[in-house]
C-alpha positions as CSV (number, residue, x, y, z in Angstrom):
1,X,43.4,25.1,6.3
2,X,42.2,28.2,5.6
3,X,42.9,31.7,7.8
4,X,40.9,33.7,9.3
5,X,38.6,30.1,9.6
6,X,35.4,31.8,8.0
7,X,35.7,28.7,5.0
8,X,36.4,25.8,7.1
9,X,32.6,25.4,8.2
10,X,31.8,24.9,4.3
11,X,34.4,23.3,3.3
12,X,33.3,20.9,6.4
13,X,29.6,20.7,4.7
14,X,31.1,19.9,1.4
15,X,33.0,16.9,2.4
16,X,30.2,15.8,4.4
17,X,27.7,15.9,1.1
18,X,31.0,14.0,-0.9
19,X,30.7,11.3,1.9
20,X,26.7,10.9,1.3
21,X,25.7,13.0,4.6
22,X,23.6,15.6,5.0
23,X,25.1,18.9,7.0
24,X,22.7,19.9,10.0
25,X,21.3,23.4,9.9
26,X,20.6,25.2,13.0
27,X,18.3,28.5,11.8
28,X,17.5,28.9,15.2
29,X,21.5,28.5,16.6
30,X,23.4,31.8,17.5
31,X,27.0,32.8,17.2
32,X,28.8,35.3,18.6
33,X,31.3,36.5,16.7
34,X,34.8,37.7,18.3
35,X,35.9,40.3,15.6
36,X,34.1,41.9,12.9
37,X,35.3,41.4,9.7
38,X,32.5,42.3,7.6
39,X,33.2,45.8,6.4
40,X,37.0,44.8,6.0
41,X,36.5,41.8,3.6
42,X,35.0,44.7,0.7
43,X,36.6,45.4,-2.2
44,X,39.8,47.5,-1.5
45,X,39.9,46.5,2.1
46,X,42.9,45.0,4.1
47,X,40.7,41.2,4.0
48,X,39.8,41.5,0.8
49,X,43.0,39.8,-0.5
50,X,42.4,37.1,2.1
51,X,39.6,36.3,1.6
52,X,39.6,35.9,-2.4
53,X,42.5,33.5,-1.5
54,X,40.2,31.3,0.7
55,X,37.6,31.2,-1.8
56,X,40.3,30.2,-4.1
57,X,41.8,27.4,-2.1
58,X,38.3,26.4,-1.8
59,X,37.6,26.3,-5.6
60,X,41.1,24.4,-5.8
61,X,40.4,21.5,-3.5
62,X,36.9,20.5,-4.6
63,X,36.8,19.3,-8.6
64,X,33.5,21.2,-10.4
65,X,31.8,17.6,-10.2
66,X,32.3,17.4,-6.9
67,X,30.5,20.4,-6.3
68,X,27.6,19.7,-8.4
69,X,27.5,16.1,-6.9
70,X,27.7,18.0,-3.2
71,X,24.8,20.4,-4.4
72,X,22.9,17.8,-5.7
73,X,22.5,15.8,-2.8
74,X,22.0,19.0,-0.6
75,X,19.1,20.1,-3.1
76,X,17.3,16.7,-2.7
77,X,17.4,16.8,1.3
78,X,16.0,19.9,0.8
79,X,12.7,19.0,-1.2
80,X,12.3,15.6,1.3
81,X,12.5,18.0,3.9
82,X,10.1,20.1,2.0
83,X,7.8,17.4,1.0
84,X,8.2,16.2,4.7
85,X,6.1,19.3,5.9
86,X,4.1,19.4,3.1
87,X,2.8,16.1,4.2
88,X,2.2,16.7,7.9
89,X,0.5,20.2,7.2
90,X,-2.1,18.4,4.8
91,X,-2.4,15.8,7.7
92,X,-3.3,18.6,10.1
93,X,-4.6,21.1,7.7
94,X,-8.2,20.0,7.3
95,X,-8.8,19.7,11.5
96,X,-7.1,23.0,11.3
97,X,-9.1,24.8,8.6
98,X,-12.7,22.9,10.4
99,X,-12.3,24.8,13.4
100,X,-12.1,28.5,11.6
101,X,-14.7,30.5,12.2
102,X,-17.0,30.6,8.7
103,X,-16.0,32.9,6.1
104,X,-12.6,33.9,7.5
105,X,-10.7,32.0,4.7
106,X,-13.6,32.3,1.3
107,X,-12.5,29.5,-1.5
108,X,-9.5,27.6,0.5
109,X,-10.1,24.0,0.6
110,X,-8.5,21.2,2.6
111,X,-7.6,19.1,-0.2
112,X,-6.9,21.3,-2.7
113,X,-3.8,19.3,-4.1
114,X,-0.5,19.9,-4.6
115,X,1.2,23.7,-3.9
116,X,1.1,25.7,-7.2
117,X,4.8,25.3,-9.3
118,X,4.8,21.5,-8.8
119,X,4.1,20.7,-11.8
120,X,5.4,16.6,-13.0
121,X,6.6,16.4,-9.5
């Protein structure tokens, strides 16, 4: 385990990605935090130490494949995800963009393909 806890909530998501599941993220989800340990974690500070030692127990229990492996699979949900809201916003996009008043947005068009950048995807 590690102490103070702040790595247990990744090391969680790691072993979830080894075990082929994808972690939940809540962007909207807030914590309250019961001590501050922000400015004491810097380089010098009294948590420094500990902290470098979490990171380390961290590196020490997860092999550099299983990393990559747990990063790989966390990418991919990522672009699904993306292309997931890519696809609704071009279903709604045109309806959308035919109830604008005219000349508000010059040269956009509804079905204008793919985002720039996604090139051979």
């Amino acid at each position: 385990r590690f102490s103070p806890s702040q790595y247990d909530d990744l090391d969680h998501d790691i072993r979830l990605l080894l075990a082929g599941k994808v972690p939940a993220y809540q962007g909207h989800l807030a914590v309250a935090h019961h001590k501050s340990t922000g400015a004491q974690g810097g380089v010098g500070q009294a948590q420094y130490g500990v902290g470098w030692a979490n990171q380390y127990k961290l590196h020490q229990k997860h092999t550099p494949e299983q990393f990559a492996r747990g990063a790989a699979l966390a990418d991919r949900a990522a672009l699904d995800d993306l292309d997931a809201k890519r696809a609704a916003l071009r279903d709604i996009l045109p309806d959308a963009l035919a109830n604008l008043p005219p000349g508000l947005l010059p040269g956009l068009l509804p079905d204008s393909g793919p985002p720039r950048g996604d090139a051979g995807a």
